[in-house]
C-alpha positions in Angstrom: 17.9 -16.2 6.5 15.1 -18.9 6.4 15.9 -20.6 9.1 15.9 -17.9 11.1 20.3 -18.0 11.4 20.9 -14.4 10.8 20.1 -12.8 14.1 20.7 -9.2 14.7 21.1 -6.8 17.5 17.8 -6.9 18.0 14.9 -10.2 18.5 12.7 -8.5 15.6 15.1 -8.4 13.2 17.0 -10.0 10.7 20.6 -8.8 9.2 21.7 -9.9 5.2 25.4 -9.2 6.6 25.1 -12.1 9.6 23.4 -14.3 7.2 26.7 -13.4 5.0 29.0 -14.2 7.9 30.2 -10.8 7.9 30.4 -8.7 11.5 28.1 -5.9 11.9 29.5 -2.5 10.5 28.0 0.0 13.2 28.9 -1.8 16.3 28.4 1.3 18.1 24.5 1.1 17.4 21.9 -0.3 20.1 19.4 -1.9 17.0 19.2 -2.4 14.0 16.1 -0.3 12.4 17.3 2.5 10.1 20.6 -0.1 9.0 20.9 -0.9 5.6 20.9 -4.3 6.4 18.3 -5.4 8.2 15.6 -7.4 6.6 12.5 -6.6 8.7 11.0 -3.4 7.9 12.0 -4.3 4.0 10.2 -7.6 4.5 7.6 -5.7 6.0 7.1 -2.4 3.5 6.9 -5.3 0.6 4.3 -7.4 2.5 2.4 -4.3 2.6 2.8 -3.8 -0.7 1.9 -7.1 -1.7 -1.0 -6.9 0.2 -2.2 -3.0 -1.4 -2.2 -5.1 -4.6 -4.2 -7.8 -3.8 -7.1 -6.1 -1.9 -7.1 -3.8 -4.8 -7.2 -6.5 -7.9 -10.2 -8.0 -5.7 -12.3 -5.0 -4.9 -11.9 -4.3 -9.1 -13.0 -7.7 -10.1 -15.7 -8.3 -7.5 -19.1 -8.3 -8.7 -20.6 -8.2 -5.3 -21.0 -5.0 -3.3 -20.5 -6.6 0.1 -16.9 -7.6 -0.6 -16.5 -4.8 -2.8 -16.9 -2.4 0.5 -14.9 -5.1 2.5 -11.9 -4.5 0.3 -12.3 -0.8 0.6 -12.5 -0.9 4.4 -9.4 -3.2 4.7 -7.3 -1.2 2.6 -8.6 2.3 4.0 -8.6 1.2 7.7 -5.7 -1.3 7.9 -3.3 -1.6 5.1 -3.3 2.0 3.6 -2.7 3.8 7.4 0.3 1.2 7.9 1.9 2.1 4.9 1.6 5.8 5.5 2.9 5.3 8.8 6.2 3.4 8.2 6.7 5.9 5.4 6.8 8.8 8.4 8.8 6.9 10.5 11.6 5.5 7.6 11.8 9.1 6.7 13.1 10.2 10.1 15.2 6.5 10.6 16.8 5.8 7.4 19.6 7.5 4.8 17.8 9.7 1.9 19.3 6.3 -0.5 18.1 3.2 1.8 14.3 5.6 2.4 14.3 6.2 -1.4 14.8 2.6 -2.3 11.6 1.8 0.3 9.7 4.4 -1.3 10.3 2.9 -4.8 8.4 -0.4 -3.7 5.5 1.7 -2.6 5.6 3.8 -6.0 6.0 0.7 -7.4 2.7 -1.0 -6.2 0.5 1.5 -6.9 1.5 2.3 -10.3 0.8 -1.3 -10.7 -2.8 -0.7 -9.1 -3.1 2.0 -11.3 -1.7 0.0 -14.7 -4.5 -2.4 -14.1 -7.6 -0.6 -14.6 
């Protein structure tokens, strides 16, 4: 997956059953987004994620109220709205178990947030 050897139906993405050397279940399908298997938008929701919880830690342990309001702005303007949007449109592309399994990394990272008050 590293390298980049698991290509899928689609340039943007990235499929756990070709890096397993199995053949694609839904041959049918034009793309991959909304498959169980492809690694992008997971890759993506957790970088996200990752990224909630780092601008939040900062704006907390900041002292200074320039960066504090930085922090703020990045996560209100940038990270918070990309979230929110991929949660609308993962809703409408994937299962009710591959959305809830998506949503459990988001719930995940702000209970963190939260947890370290």
């Amino acid at each position: 997956i590293s390298s980049g050897n698991a290509s899928s139906r689609i340039e943007e993405c990235l499929c756990l059953n070709i890096a397993a050397g199995i053949h694609c279940p839904y041959a049918d399908r034009d793309n991959c987004i909304g498959c169980g298997y492809e690694i992008y938008t997971k890759a993506t929701m957790h970088l996200l994620m990752k990224e909630y919880i780092r601008l939040n830690l900062l704006k907390r342990s900041t002292q200074n109220s320039i960066d504090n309001k930085r922090y703020t702005i990045l996560l209100e303007k940038d990270v918070m709205p990309a979230i929110y949007e991929m949660i609308n449109a993962l809703k409408i592309l994937y299962s009710d178990e591959e959305f809830s399994i998506l949503l459990d990394e988001v719930e995940e990272g702000v209970s963190y947030v939260s947890r370290s008050i």
